[in-house]
C-alpha positions in Angstrom: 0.0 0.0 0.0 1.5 3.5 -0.8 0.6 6.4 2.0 0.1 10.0 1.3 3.0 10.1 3.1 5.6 8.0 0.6 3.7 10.6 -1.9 5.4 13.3 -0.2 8.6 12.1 1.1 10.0 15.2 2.1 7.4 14.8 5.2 9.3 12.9 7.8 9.1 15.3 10.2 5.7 14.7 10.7 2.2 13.1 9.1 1.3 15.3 5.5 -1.3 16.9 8.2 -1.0 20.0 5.3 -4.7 19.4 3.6 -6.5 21.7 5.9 -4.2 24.4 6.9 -6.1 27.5 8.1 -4.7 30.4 10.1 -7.7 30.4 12.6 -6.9 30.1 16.3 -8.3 26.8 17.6 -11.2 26.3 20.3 -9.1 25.8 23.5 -10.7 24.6 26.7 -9.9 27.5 29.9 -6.8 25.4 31.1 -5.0 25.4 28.0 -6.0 29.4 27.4 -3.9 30.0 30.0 -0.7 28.5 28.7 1.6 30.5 26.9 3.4 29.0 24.0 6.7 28.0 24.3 9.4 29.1 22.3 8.7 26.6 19.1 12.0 24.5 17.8 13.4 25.3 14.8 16.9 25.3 13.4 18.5 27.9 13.8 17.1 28.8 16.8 15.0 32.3 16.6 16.4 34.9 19.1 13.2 36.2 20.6 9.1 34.8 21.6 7.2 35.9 22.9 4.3 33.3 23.5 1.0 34.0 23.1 -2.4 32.0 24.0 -4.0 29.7 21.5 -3.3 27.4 18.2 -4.2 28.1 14.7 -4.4 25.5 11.6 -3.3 26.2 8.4 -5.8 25.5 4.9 -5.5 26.3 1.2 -7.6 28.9 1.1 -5.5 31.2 2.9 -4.3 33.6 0.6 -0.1 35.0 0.5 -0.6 39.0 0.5 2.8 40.8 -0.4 2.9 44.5 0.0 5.7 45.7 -2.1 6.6 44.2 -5.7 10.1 43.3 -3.7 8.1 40.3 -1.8 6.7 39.3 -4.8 9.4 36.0 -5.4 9.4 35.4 -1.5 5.6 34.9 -1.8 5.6 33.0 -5.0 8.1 30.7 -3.3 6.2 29.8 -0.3 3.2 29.4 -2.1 5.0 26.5 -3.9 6.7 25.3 -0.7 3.2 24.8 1.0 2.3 23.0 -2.4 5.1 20.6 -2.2 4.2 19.9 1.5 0.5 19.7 1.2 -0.3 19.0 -2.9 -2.6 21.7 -2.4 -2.6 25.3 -4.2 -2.5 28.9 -2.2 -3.3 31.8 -3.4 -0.8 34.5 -3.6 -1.6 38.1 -4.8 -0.2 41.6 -4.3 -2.7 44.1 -1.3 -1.6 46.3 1.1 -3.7 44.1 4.2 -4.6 40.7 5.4 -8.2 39.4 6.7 -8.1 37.0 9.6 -6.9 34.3 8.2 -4.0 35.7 5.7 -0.1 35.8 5.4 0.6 39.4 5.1 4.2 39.8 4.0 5.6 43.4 4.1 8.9 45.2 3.3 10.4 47.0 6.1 13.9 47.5 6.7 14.6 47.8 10.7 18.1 48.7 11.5 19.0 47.1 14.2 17.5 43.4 12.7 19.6 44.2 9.3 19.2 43.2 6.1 18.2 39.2 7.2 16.2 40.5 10.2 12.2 39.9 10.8 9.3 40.0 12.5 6.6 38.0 12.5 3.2 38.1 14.6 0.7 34.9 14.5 -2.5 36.3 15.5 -5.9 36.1 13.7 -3.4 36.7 10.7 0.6 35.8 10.5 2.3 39.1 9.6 5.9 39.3 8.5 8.1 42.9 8.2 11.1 42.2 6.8 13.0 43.1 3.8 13.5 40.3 0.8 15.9 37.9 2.4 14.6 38.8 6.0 10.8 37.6 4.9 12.5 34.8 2.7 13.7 33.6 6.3 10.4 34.5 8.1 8.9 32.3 5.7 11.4 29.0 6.5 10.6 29.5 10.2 7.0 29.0 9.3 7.3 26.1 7.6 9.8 24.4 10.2 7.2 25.3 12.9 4.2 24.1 11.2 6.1 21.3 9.8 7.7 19.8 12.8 6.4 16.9 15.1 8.1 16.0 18.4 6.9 12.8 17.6 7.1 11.3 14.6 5.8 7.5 14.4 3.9 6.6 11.0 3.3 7.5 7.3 -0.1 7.8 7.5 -2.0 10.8 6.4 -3.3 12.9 9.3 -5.5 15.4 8.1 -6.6 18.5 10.0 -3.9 18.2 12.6 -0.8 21.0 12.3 -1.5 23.6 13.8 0.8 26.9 14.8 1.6 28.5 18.1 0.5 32.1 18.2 3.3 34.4 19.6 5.8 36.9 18.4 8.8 36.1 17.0 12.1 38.9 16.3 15.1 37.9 14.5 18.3 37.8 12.8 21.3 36.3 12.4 24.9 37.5 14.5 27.0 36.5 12.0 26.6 38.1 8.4 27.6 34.9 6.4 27.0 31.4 7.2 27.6 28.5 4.9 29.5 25.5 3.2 32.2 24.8 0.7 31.8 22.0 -1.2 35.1 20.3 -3.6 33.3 19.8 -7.2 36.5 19.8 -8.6 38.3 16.5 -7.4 34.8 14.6 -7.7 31.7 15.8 -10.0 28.8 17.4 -8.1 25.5 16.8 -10.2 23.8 20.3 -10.8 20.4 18.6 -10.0 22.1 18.2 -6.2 23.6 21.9 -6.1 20.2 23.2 -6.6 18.5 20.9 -4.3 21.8 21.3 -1.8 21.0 25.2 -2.4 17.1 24.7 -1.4 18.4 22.7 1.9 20.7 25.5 2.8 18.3 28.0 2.6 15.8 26.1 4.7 18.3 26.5 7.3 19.1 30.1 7.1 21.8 29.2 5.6 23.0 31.6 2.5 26.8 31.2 1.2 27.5 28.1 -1.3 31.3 28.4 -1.9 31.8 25.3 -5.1 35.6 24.7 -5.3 35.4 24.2 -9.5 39.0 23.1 -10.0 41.6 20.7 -8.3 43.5 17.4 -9.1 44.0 13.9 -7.0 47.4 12.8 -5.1 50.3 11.8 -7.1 51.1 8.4 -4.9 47.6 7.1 -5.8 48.3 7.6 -9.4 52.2 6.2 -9.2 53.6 9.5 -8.8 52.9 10.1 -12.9 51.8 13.9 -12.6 50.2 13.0 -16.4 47.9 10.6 -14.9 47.2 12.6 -11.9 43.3 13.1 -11.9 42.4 16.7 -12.1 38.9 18.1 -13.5 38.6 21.8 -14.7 34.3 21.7 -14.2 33.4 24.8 -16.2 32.7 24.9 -20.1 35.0 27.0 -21.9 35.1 28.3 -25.0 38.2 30.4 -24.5 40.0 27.3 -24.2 38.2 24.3 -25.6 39.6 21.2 -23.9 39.9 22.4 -21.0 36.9 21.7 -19.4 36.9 18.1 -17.8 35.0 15.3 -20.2 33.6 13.4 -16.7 31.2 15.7 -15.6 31.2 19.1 -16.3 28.7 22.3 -16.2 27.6 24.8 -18.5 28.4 28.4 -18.9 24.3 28.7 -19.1 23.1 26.5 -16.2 26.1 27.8 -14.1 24.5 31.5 -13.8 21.2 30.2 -13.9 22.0 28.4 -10.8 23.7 31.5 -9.4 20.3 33.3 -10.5 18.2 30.9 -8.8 20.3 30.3 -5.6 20.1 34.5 -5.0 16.6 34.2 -5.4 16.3 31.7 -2.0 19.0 34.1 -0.1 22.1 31.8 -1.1 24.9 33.7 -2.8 27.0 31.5 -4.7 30.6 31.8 -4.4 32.5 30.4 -7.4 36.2 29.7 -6.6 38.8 28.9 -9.4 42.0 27.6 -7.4 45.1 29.0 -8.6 48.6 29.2 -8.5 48.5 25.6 -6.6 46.0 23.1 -7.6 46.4 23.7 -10.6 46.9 20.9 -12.6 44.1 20.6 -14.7 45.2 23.9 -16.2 48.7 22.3 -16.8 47.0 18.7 -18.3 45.9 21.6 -20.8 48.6 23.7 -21.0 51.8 21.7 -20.2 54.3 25.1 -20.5 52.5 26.6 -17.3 53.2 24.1 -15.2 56.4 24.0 -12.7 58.9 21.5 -12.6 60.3 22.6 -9.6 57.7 22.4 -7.3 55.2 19.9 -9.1 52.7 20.1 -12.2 50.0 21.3 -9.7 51.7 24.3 -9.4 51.7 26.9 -11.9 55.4 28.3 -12.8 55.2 32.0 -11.5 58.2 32.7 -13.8 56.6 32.2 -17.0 55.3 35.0 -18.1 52.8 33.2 -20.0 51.0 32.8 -16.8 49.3 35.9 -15.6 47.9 36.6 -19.2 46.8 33.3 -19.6 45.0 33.2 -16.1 43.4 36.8 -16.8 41.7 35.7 -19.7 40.5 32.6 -18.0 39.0 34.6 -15.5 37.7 37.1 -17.7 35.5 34.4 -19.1 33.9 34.3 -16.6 33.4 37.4 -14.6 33.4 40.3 -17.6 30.5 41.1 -19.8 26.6 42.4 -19.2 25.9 38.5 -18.2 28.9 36.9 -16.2 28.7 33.6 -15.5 29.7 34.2 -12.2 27.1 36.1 -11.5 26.7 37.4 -7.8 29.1 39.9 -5.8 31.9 37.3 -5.2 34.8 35.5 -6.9 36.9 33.1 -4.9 40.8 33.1 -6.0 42.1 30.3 -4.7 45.6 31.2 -3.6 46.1 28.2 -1.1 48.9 25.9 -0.9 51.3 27.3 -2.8 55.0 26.4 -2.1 57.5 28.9 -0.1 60.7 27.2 -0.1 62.4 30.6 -1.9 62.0 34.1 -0.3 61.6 34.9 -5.0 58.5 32.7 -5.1 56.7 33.7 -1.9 56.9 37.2 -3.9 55.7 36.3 -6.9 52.6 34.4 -4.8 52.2 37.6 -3.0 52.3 40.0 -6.6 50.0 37.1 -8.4 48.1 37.2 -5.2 47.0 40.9 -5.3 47.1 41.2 -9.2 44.2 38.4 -9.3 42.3 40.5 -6.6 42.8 43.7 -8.0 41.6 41.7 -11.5 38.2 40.4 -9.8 37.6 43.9 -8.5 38.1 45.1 -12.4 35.1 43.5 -12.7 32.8 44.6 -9.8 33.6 41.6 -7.9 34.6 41.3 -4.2 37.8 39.2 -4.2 37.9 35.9 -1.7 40.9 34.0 -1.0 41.8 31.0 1.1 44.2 32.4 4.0 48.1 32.2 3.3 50.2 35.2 4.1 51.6 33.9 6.6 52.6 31.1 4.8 53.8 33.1 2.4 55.3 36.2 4.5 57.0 38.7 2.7 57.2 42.2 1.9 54.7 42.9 -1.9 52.0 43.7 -0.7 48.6 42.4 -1.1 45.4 44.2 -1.0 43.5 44.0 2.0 40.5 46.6 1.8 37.7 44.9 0.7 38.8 41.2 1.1 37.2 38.5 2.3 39.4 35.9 3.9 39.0 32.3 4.3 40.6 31.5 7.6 41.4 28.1 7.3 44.6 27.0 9.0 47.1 29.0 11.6 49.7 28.0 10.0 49.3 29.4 6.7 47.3 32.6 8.0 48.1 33.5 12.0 44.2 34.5 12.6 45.6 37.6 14.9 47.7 39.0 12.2 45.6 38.8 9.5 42.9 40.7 11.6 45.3 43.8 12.4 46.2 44.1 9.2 42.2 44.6 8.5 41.4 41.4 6.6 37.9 40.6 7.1 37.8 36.8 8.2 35.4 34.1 7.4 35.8 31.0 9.9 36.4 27.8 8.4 38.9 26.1 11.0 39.9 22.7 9.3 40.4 21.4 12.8 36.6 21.6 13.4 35.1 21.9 10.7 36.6 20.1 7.9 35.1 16.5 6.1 37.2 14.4 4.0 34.8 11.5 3.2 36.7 8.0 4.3 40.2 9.6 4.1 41.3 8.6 7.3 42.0 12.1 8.0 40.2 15.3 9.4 36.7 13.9 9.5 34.5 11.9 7.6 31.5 12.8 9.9 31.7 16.2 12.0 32.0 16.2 15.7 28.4 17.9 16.2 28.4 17.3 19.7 31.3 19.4 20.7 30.4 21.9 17.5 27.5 22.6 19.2 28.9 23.0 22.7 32.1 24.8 21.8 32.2 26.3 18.4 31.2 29.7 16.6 32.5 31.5 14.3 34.6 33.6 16.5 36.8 30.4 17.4 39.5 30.2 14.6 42.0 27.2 15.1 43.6 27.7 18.4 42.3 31.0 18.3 39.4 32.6 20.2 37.9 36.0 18.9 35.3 38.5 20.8 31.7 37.2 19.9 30.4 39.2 17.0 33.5 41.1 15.9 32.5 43.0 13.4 35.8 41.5 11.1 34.6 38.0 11.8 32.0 37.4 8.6 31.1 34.4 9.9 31.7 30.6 9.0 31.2 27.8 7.3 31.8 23.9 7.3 33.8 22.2 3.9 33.6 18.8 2.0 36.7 17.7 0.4 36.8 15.3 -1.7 40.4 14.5 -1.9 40.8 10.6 -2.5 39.8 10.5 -5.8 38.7 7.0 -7.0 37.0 5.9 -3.3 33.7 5.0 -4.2 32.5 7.8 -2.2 28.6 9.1 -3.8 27.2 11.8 -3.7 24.5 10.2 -1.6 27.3 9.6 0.8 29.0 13.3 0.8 25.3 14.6 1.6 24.8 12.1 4.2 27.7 13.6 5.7 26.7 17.4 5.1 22.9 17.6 6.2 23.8 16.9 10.1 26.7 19.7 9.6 24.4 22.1 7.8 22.0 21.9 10.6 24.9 22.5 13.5 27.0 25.3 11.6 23.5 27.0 10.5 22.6 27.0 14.8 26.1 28.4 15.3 26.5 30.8 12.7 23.1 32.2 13.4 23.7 33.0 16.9 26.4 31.6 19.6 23.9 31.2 22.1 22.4 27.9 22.6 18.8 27.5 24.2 18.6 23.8 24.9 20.7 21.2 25.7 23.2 19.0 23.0 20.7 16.2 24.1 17.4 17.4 23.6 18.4 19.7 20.7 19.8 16.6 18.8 17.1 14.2 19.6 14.6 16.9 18.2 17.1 18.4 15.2 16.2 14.1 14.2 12.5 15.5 13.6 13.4 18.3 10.8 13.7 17.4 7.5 15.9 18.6 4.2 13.4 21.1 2.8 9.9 21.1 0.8 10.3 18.2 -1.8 14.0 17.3 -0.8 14.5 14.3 0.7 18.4 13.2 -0.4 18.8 11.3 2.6 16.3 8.9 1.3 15.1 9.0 5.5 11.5 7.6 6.3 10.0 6.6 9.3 11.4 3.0 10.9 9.2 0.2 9.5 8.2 -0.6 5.8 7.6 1.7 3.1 6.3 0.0 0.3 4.9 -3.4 -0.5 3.8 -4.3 -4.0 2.8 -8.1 -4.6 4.1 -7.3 -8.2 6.6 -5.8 -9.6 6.0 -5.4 -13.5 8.4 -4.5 -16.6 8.5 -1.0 -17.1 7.0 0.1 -13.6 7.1 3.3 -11.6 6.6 3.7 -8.1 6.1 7.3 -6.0 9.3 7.2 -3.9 12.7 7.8 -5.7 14.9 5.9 -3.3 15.6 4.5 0.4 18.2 5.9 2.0 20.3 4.6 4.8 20.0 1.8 6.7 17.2 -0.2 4.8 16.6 -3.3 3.7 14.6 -4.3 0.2 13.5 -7.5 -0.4 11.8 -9.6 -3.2 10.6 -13.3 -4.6 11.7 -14.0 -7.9 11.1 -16.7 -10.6 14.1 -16.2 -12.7 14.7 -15.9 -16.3 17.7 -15.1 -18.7 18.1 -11.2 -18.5 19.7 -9.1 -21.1 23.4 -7.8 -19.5 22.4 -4.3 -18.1 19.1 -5.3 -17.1 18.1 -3.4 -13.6 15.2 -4.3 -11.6 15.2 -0.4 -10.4 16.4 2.4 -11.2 16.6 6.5 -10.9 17.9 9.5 -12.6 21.5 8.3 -11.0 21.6 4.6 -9.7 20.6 1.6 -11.1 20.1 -1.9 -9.1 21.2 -4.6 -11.5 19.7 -8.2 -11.8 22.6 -8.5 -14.7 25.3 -6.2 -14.4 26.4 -5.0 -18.2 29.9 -6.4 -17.2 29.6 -9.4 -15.3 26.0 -10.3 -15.7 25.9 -10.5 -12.0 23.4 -8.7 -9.5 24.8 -5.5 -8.5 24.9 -1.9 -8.7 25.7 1.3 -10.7 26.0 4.5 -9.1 29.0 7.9 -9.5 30.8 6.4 -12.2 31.5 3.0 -10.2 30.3 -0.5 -10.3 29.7 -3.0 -7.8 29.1 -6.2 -8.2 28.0 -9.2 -5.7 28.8 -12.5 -5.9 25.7 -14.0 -7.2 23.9 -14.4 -10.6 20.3 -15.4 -11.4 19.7 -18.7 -12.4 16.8 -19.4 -15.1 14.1 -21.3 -14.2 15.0 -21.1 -10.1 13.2 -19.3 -7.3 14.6 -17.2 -4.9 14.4 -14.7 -2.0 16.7 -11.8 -2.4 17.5 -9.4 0.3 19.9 -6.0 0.4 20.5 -4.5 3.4 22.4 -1.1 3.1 23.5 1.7 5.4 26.7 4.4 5.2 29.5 1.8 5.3 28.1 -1.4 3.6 25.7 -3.1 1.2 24.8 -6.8 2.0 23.5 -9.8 -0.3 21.0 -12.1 0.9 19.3 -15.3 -1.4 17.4 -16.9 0.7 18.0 -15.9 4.2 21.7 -16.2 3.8 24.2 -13.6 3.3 26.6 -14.1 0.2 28.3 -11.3 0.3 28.9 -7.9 2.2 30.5 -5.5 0.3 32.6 -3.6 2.8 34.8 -0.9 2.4 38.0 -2.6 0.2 41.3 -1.5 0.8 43.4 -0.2 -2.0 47.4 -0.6 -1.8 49.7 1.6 -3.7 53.7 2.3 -3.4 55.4 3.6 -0.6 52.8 2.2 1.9 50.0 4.2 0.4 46.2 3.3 0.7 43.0 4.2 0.9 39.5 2.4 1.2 36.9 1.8 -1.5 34.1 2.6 0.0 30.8 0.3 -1.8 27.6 1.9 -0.6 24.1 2.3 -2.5 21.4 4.8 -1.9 18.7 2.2 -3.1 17.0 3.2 -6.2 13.2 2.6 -6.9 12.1 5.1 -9.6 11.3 2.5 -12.4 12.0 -0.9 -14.0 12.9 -1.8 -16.8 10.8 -2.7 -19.9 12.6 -5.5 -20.7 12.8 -7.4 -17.6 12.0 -10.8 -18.3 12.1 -12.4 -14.4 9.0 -12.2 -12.3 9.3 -10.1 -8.9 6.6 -10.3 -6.7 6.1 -9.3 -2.7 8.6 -6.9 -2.5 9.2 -4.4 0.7 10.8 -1.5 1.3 11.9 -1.6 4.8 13.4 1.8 6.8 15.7 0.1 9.8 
């Protein structure tokens, strides 16, 4: 039986209760008149409530009221944000009041609540004052509130039964800038996942996206041949056609329209082109830039071929009436770069400042990963109007680079660095003592004064540095949704209002966003059952994410190699694998394969359990193989793990299946 619920999966938090959602305060007996809300949970916290008497129930005929032309996209969006939580259409229309009943949204700038600031009154109407990114947060805190349940415990469609708390709530963030890195360059980030990753973010209050678009593998894990060295150069180009990378790659068009659309939710995207170091997919292209003495990942800041050749690179990108890079900010690079001769730390310093001063050409703020202290020396670099990523002591002593006026954005790769499976930094973050210790005044070793004004704020960063590990992108996002909830508390505001314990166990009840469920996560129990499964079959949820289990009968036949029993836009769950004709499992650009194949004319009970480290084989109640994380040796003691996980896919079946599947389930352990 499918539930309204697997309909909507984005709904874990709580029951679809969305079908009759309308702002009228509830009848209330005389002892519950005299409670006062409590402050509501939400992530990030809001600063200030004031709790009011009564309840109120949301319903489609409510109508979205903007009262400025600003408001209008803010309203449009939460119009389709109630639709993707409820399947049910709200008006939205432009007046200058609301009738009981209405969500009122009007522009008001309030200095001391800033430019992200709001208000917002539930009463016999919910009124919002803020301007356009303050009400687009205004709106996300009323959607977490009327979305969450303490509770959670079945799939079942509840109607009639969210309801809001009336109060008043003021706020805004402490720090300016809160956000996350992630490394597109060393492993392909689909744009389908930025754009959803960008809707997730914003549902937190999140709203800085810095994607890393350039960078290469490890030398040892390649047998120290810099020419097959992985590196990936992710943008099209048409200044320079091969260098774009031929494994995953975006647009010049969808790049700005994703800038576009990202703006348009409050998340500025912050494109970063690393250079002078990393820089080896420029040198795959371009063999003369590269340097010999320090390594091909390193441009050669004597050639002068170099600075022309990276101003024009740039230039496509950031010059014109349409740039590419499309919102206030470029990132630099400038990380990493060797300073083993007093003349190369100045010619990183000059290349340093002439790629700032270059940005700025162009209208841009210039960002740059911290090294000057790494690189001391006496050419100066610009500091006015720099953003900093302060990232590691060492290469940029947080105290110097904040008297000489650089403003800082935290990004500590002690705390706040994942390296999926590396076996370094972490592959989950430490959210526990993130949430008890950490803000974005803490840099490193370091501790700052709360809210100084030089502190932007701070973010959290996926790197994908093994190249070749299996990881998924199923897997990096399993890993950044619990920091995007911690590092959006923290970066909000410092001061914690509950405990670790009671602010994890309910942080569990929150989901991605409208419509975004990545993780795959439904309530514990099963999902879907289907007696049948049919050739060329569809079913309402994409995938189960970690840890599941899916089980089916099947009366085998002879399947064509390539055959896959399910399948969605990225995965594909293999009766016969199109190498091996085995069962097993496509997903990123690997393939996995079990020990097992079907037999024509047997029956069989298959079972495959999955969570974030493993995928498991069953045929009839017995495991034949659990595909663990396999070690891979290299020279000179070098390893990593190959790490074999699947996000199960559901979408569809294939036409051509032959076999016949019946009583399948779709279990959430």
């Amino acid at each position: 039986m499918i539930t309204m619920r697997q309909l909507f999966p984005s709904n874990h938090g709580r029951g679809l209760g969305w079908v009759l959602i309308f702002l009228l305060c509830s009848s209330l007996s005389a002892k519950e008149k005299a409670a006062v809300n409590p402050r509501p949970f939400t992530i990030p916290a809001i600063h200030e409530w004031q709790g009011r008497q009564g309840t109120f129930t949301l319903s489609p005929q409510t109508p979205i009221i903007y009262t400025d032309e600003r408001l209008r996209t803010v309203a449009e969006q939460l119009a389709v944000d109630l639709f993707e939580l409820s399947d049910q259409h709200f008006t939205v229309k432009q007046g200058k009041k609301a009738a009981d009943g209405g969500i009122l949204l009007t522009y008001k700038q309030q200095k001391k609540l800033g430019d992200e600031g709001y208000t917002m009154e539930i009463a016999n109407s919910i009124r919002i004052e803020g301007t356009e990114r303050g009400t687009m947060h205004a709106t996300q805190t009323l959607l977490q509130i009327a979305h969450f349940d303490p509770a959670p415990s079945s799939l079942t469609f509840l109607p009639s039964t969210v309801t809001l708390p009336c109060g008043r709530i003021t706020d805004r963030p402490d720090y300016p800038m809160r956000g996350f890195m992630i490394d597109c360059g060393r492993k392909y980030i689909p744009m389908d996942y930025l754009r959803r990753l960008a809707r997730t973010m914003a549902y937190y209050k999140m709203n800085t996206l810095s994607v890393h678009l350039n960078d290469c593998g490890f030398p040892p894990f390649f047998y120290n041949n810099w020419d097959d060295t992985y590196a990936a150069f992710r943008l099209e180009s048409e200044q320079f056609p091969g260098l774009t990378a031929e494994d995953g790659s975006y647009s010049k068009a969808d790049f700005r329209q994703f800038v576009l659309d990202a703006a348009k939710l409050g998340i500025e995207v912050i494109p970063e082109i690393d250079v002078p170091a990393h820089s080896l997919a420029l040198t795959h292209y371009r063999p003369s830039l590269g340097s010999k003495e320090f390594g091909m990942d390193h441009l050669n800041l004597s050639n002068p071929e170099v600075i022309p050749f990276l101003d024009s690179l740039f230039a496509e990108y950031i010059d014109g009436p349409y740039p590419v890079f499309a919102g206030p900010r470029v990132h630099i690079g400038t990380d990493e770069y060797s300073n083993k001769r007093k003349e190369t730390v100045e010619q990183f310093r000059a290349l340093t400042d002439h790629l700032i001063k270059r940005v700025e050409k162009s209208g841009k703020q210039a960002v740059l990963w911290g090294s000057l202290t790494h690189a001391k020396g006496e050419t100066p670099v610009k500091v006015d109007n720099v953003l900093m990523m302060a990232w590691s002591n060492g290469y940029a002593e947080p105290d110097s680079m904040h008297r000489l006026g650089y403003k800082l954005l935290s990004i500590p790769d002690g705390y706040v660095y994942i390296v999926p499976a590396a076996g370094y930094y972490y592959d989950y973050l430490n959210i526990q003592h993130l949430y008890k210790n950490w803000t974005p005044a803490r840099i490193g070793n370091k501790q700052f004064e709360e809210r100084d004004p030089q502190i932007e704020g701070g973010m959290f960063a996926v790197w994908n540095d093994i190249v070749g590990n299996g990881i998924s992108v199923a897997d990096i996002h399993h890993r950044a949704f619990p920091a995007i909830q911690v590092i959006a508390e923290k970066c909000w505001t410092p001061d914690t209002v509950r405990t670790f314990a009671e602010w994890q166990k309910l942080a569990l009840n929150i989901g991605e966003a409208p419509n975004v469920n990545d993780l795959g996560r439904y309530p514990k129990g099963v999902v879907i059952s289907s007696a049948n499964v049919y050739p060329d079959s569809r079913r309402p949820i994409e995938q189960i994410g970690y840890p599941y289990r899916v089980s089916f009968d099947i009366e085998a036949e002879t399947e064509s190699r390539g055959t896959a029993l399910f399948r969605n836009d990225d995965t594909e769950f293999y009766l016969s694998d199109p190498i091996t004709g085995r069962i097993g499992f496509a997903r990123d650009g690997y393939l996995f394969s079990f020990r097992h194949s079907l037999k024509p004319g047997t029956k069989e009970h298959i079972a495959i359990e999955g969570d974030n480290q493993k995928t498991s084989l069953y045929v009839n109640g017995r495991c034949v193989e659990t595909l663990n994380p396999q070690l891979r040796t290299f020279p000179n003691d070098k390893k990593f793990r190959i790490i074999r996980t699947l996000r199960f896919p559901l979408t569809t079946t294939d036409a051509n299946l032959k076999s016949k599947v019946t009583n399948l389930k779709v279990e959430s352990l």
